[in-house]
C-alpha positions in Angstrom: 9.6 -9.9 -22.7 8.6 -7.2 -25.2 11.5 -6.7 -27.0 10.7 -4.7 -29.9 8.5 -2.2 -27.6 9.1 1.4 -28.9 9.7 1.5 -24.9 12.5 -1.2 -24.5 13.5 0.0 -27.7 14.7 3.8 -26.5 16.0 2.5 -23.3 18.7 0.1 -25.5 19.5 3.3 -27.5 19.9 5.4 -24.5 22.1 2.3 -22.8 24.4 2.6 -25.9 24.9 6.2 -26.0 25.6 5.9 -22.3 28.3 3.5 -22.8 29.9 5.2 -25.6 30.3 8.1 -23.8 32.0 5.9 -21.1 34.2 4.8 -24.1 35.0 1.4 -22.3 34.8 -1.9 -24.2 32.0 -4.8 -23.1 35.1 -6.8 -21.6 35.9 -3.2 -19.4 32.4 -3.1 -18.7 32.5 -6.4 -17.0 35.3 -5.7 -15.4 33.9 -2.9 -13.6 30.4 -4.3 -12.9 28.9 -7.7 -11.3 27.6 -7.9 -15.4 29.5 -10.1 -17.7 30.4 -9.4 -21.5 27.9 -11.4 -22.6 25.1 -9.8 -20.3 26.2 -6.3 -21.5 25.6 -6.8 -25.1 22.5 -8.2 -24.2 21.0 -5.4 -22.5 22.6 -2.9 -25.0 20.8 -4.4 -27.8 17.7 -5.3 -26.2 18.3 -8.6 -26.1 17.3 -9.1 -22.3 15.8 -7.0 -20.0 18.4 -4.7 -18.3 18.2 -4.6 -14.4 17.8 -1.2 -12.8 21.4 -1.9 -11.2 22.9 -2.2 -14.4 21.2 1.6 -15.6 22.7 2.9 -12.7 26.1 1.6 -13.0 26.5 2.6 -16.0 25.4 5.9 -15.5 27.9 6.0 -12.6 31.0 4.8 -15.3 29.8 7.5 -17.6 29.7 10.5 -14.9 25.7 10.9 -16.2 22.6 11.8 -13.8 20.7 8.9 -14.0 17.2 10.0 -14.0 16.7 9.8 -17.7 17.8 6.3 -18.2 16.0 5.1 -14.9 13.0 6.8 -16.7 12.9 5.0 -19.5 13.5 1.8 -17.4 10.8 2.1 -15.9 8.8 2.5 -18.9 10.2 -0.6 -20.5 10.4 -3.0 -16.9 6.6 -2.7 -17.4 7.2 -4.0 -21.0 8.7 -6.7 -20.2 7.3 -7.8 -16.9 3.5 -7.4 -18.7 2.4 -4.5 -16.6 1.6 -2.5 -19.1 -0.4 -4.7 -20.7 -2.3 -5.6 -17.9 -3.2 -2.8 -16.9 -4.4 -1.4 -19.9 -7.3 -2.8 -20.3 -8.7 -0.6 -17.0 -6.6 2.7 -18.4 -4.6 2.7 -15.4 -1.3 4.3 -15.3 2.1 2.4 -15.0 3.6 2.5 -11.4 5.3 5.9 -10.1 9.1 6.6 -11.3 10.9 8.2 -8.8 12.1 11.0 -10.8 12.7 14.0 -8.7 13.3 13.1 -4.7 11.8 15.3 -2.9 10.2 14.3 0.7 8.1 12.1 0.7 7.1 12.2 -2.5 7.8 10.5 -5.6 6.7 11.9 -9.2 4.5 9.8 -11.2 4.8 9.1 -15.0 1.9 10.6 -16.8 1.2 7.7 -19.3 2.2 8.0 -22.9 3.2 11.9 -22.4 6.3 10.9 -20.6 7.3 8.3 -22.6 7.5 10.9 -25.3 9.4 13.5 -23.6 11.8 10.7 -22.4 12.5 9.1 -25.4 12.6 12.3 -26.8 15.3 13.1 -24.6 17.7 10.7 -26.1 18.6 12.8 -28.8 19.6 15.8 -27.0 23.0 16.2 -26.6 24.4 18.2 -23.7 26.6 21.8 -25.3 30.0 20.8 -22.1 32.4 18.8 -23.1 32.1 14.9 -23.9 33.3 12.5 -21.5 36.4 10.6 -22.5 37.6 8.9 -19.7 35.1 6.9 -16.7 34.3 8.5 -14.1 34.8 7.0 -10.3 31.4 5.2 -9.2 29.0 7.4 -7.4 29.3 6.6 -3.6 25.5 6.1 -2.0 25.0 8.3 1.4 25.4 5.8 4.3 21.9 5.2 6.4 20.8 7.3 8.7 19.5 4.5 10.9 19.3 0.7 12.3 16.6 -1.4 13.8 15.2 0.3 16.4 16.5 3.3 16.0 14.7 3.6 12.8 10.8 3.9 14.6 8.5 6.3 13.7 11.0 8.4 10.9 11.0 8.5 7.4 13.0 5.9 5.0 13.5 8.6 2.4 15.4 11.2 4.6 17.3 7.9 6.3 18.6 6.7 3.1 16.7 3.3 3.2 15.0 3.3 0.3 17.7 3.9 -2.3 17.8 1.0 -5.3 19.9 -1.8 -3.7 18.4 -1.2 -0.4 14.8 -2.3 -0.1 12.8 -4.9 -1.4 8.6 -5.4 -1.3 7.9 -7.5 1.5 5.9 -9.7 -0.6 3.2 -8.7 -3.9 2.0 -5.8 -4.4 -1.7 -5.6 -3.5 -4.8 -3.7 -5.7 -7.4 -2.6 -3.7 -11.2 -3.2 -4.0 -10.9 0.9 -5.1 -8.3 0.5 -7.4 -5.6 1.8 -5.0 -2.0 0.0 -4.8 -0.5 -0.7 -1.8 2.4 -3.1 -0.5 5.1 -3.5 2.2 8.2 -2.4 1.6 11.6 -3.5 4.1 15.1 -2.1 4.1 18.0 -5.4 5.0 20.7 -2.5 5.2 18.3 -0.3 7.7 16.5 -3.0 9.7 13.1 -1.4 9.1 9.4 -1.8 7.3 7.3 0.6 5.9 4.1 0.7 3.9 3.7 2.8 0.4 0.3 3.5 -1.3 -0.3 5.1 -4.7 -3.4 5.4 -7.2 -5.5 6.2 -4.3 -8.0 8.8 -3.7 -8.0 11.7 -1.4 -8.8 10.9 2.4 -7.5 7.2 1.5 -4.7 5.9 3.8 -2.3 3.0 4.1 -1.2 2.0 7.7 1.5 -0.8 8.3 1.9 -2.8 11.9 3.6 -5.1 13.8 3.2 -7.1 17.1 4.6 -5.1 19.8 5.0 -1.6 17.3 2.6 1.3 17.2 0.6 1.4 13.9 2.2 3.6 11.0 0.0 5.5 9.0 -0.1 7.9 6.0 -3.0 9.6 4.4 -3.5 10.8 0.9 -4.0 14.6 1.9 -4.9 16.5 -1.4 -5.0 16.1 -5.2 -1.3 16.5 -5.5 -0.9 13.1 -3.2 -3.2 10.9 -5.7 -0.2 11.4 -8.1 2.8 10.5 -6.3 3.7 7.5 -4.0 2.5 8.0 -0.2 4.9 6.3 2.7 4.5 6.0 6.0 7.1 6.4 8.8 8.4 3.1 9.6 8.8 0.4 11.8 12.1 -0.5 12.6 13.4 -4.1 13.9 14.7 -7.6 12.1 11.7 -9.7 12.7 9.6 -9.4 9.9 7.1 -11.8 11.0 3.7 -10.8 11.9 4.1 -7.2 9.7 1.2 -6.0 8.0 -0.3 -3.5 5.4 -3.7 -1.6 5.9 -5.4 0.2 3.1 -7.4 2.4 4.4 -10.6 3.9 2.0 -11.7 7.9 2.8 -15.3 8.8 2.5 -14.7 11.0 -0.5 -17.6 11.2 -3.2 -15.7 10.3 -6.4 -15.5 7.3 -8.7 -15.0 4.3 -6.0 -16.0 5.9 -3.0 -17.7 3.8 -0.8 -16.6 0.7 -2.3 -15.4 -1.7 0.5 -13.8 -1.4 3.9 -10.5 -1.7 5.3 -8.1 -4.3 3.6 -5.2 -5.6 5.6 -2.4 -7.6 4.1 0.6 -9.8 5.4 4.2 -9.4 4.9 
């Protein structure tokens, strides 16, 4: 862990403003989380990495639109788990932050730029009224869908890919191109899909499954290269035999050309 990052440092000052807005003690806090005392004060100084969970929660207690905090989590999770680092050596950027929803796209950081504007956030106080009391948890929107009944539609617009709802079906996977891609399944909805991002344009990922029609999305334009790309997914509890296709385009840019089709397992 990378505690004294400039990146883990902002998040544990935006934690703490969080929580004093919330005006709860560390022994409330724990009483209104699955985080004890001792785990608070931990993640509010910087101690130990904060799960996402724990950003959102708090958020929730303090009545406060997550997006900033989850921002800088983002930036700092790559701290500590040594993503940053690694990929810095090859310039690449840090994985997309899902900023803004907006189907089915996800905004991507752009490097050092937003970890300026979001730390610089911290110190800009709202002109309404400060929160004195906790506000009730935020209630998440049920799924739209189960198993089967999930095949060939989107996870965003069904709700199953919300934080506490999907996992990666296994590592993340970087391509001969450069590109990202990985399996991605929803316990709550009963379904797979497959994600892509730093990929050029014309590149596509495709996910399958014995018995299912393949699943594919393709990077369409410039705009695409920037955000996360999902395909539709593949609904059903058997995740065995599920796999991830990356797919190169025949574009003329830096990579093109390199390699063939890459096909992963769950």
């Amino acid at each position: 862990m990378t505690g004294t990052a400039p990146e883990c440092a902002a998040l544990a000052e935006g934690l703490r403003a969080v929580r004093a807005r919330t005006g709860l003690s560390l022994a409330a806090l724990a009483e209104r989380t699955p985080y004890s005392k001792s785990s608070w004060e931990r993640y509010l100084n910087g101690k130990k990495p904060a799960p996402r969970q724990a950003v959102e929660a708090l958020c929730a207690l303090a009545g406060e639109p997550p997006a900033r905090l989850l921002a800088l989590w983002e930036l700092a999770d790559a701290e500590w788990s040594g993503r940053a680092r690694a990929s810095r050596p090859a310039e690449l950027p840090p994985p997309p932050v899902p900023l803004k929803r907006r189907r089915p796209r996800y905004l991507l950081p752009v490097g050092a730029a937003v970890a300026a504007v979001a730390i610089a956030a911290l110190s800009v106080r709202g002109s309404g009224p400060e929160h004195t009391t906790a506000a009730a948890p935020l209630l998440d929107p049920t799924s739209g869908c189960q198993g089967r009944s999930c095949d060939g539609r989107e996870p965003d617009t069904m709700s199953c890919g919300l934080p506490g709802r999907v996992d990666s079906l296994g590592p993340q996977h970087r391509t001969r191109t450069g590109a990202s891609v990985e399996l991605r399944y929803s316990a709550v909805c009963e379904a797979a899909w497959g994600r892509i991002w730093h990929a050029r344009v014309g590149d596509a990922v495709e996910i399958s499954a014995p018995g299912a029609g393949v699943r594919r999305a393709v990077v369409r334009d410039a705009a695409d290269t920037a955000v996360y790309r999902f395909t539709a997914m593949i609904g059903g509890p058997d995740r065995e035999g599920l796999r991830v296709c990356f797919v190169p385009g025949e574009g003329t840019g830096a990579g093109a050309g390199v390699g063939g089709r890459e096909c992963f397992g769950g």
